[in-house]
Residue frames relative to the residue before (quaternion, step in Angstrom):
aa qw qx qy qz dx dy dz
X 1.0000 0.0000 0.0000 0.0000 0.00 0.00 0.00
X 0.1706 -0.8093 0.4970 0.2625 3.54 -0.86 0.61
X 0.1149 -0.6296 0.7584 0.1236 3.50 -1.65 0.23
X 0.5545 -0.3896 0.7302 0.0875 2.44 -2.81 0.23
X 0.0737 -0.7164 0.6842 -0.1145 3.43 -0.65 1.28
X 0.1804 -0.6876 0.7031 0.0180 3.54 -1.11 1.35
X 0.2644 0.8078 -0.5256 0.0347 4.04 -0.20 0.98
X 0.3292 -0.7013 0.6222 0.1129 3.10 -1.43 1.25
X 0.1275 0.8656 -0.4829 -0.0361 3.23 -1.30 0.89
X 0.3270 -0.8598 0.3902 0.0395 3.34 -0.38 1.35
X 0.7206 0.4841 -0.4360 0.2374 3.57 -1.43 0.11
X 0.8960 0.2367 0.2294 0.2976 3.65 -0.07 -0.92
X 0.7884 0.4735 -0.1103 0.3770 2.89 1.69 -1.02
X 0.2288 0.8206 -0.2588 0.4554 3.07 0.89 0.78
X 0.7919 -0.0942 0.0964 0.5956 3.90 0.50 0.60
X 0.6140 0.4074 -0.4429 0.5107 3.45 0.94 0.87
X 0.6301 -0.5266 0.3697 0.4348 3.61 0.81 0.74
X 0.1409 0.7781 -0.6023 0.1092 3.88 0.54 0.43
X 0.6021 0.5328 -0.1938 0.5621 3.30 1.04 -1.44
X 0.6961 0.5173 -0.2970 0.3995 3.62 -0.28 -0.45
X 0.7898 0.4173 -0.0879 0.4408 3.10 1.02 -1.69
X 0.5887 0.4980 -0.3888 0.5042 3.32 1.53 -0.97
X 0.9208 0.1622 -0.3386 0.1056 3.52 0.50 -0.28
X 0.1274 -0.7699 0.4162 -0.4667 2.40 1.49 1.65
X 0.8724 0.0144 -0.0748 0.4827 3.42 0.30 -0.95
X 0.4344 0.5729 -0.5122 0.4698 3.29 0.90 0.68
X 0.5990 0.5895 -0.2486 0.4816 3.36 1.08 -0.76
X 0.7595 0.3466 -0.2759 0.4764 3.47 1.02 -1.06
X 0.7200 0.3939 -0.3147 0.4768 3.77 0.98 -0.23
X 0.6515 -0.6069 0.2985 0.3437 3.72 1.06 0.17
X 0.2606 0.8765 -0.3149 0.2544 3.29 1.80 0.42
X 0.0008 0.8008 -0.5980 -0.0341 3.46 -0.06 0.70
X 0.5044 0.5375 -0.5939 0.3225 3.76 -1.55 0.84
X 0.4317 -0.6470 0.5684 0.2683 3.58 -1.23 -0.95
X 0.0012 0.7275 -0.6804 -0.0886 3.12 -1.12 0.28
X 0.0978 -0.7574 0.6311 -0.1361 3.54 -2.14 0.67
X 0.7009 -0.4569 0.4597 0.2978 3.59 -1.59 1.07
X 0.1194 -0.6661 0.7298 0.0974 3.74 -0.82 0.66
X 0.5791 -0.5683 0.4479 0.3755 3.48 -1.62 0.47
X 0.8745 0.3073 -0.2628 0.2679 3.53 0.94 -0.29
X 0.7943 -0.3967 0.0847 0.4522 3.31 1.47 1.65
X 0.6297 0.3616 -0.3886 0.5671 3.73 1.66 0.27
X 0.6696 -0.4998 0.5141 0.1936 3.04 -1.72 -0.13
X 0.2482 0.7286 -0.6371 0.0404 3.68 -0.25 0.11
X 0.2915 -0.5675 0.7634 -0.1010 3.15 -1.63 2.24
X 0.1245 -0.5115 0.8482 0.0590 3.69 -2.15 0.76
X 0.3324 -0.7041 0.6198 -0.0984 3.22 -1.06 1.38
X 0.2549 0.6361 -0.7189 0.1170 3.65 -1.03 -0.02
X 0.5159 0.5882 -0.6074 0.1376 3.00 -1.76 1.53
X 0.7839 -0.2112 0.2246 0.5389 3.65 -0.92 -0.63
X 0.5089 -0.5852 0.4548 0.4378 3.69 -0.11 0.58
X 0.6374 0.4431 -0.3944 0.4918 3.56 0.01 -1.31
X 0.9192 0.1356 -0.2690 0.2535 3.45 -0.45 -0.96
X 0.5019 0.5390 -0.5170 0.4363 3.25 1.16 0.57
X 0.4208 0.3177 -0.5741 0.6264 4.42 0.87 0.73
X 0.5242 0.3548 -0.6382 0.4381 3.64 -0.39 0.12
X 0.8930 0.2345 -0.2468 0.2944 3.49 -0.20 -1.23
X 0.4419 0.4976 -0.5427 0.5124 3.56 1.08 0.49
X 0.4720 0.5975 -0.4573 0.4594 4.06 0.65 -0.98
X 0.8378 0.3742 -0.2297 0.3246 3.67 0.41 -1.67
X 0.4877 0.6775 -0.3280 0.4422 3.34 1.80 -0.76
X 0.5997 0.5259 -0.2628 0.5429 3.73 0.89 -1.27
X 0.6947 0.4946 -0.2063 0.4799 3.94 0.70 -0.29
X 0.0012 0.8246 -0.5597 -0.0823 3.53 0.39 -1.25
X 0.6694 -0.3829 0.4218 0.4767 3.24 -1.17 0.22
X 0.7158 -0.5031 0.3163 0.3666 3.65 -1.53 0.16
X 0.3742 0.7821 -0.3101 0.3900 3.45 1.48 -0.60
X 0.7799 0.5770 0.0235 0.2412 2.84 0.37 -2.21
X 0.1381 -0.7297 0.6694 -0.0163 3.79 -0.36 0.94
X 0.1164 -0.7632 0.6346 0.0355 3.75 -0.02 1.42
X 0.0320 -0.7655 0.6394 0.0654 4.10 -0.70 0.22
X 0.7601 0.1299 -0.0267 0.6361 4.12 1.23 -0.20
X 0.2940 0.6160 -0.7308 -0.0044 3.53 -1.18 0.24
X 0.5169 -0.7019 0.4874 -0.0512 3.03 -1.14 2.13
X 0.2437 0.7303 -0.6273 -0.1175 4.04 0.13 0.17
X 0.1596 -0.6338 0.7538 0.0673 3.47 -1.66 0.38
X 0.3056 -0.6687 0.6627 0.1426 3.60 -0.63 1.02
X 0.1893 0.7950 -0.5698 0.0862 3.81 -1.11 0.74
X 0.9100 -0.0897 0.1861 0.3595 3.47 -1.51 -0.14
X 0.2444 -0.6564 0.6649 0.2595 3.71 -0.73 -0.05
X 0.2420 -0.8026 0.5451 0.0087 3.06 -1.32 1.36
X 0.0197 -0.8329 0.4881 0.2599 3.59 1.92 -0.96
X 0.1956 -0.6657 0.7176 -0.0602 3.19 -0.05 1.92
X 0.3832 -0.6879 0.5860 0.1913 3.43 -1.34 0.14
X 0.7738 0.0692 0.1706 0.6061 3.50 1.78 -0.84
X 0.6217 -0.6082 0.4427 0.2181 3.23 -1.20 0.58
X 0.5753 0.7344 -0.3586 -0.0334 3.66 -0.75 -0.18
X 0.6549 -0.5031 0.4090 0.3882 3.69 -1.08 0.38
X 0.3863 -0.7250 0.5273 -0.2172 3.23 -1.00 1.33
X 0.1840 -0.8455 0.5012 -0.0008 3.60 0.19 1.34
């Protein structure tokens, strides 16, 4: 079944290529949505996919690239959006 994950992620992640990397692996598990820099130092990603392999990519979100000093990842289950694609967000 698919869903729409709203995730917030805090601590660290900021200037170590989170972005880059997250979609990196959104890309490798078939993740469609976006993610982007918030003004107050987290990350917030929209997700859409197979349930199963969207806990993988929250699992990887909680991690981050190697950079990355995760301290929170927020999920919120929501709406379908039918992204068509991933991408980085300014």
């Amino acid at each position: 079944m698919r869903k729409h994950y709203n995730i917030t992620v805090a601590g660290r992640v900021q200037g170590v290529f989170f972005r880059a990397s997250t979609k990196t692996s959104a890309d490798h598990l078939g993740i469609k949505g976006f993610v982007k820099n918030l003004p107050d130092g987290t990350v917030y990603i929209e997700a859409e996919g197979e349930e199963e392999t969207l806990k993988q990519f929250v699992e990887w979100c909680s991690q981050g690239p190697k950079a990355a000093r995760v301290e929170a990842c927020d999920v919120e289950e929501s709406s379908m959006q039918e992204f068509t694609r991933f991408e980085i967000l300014r």
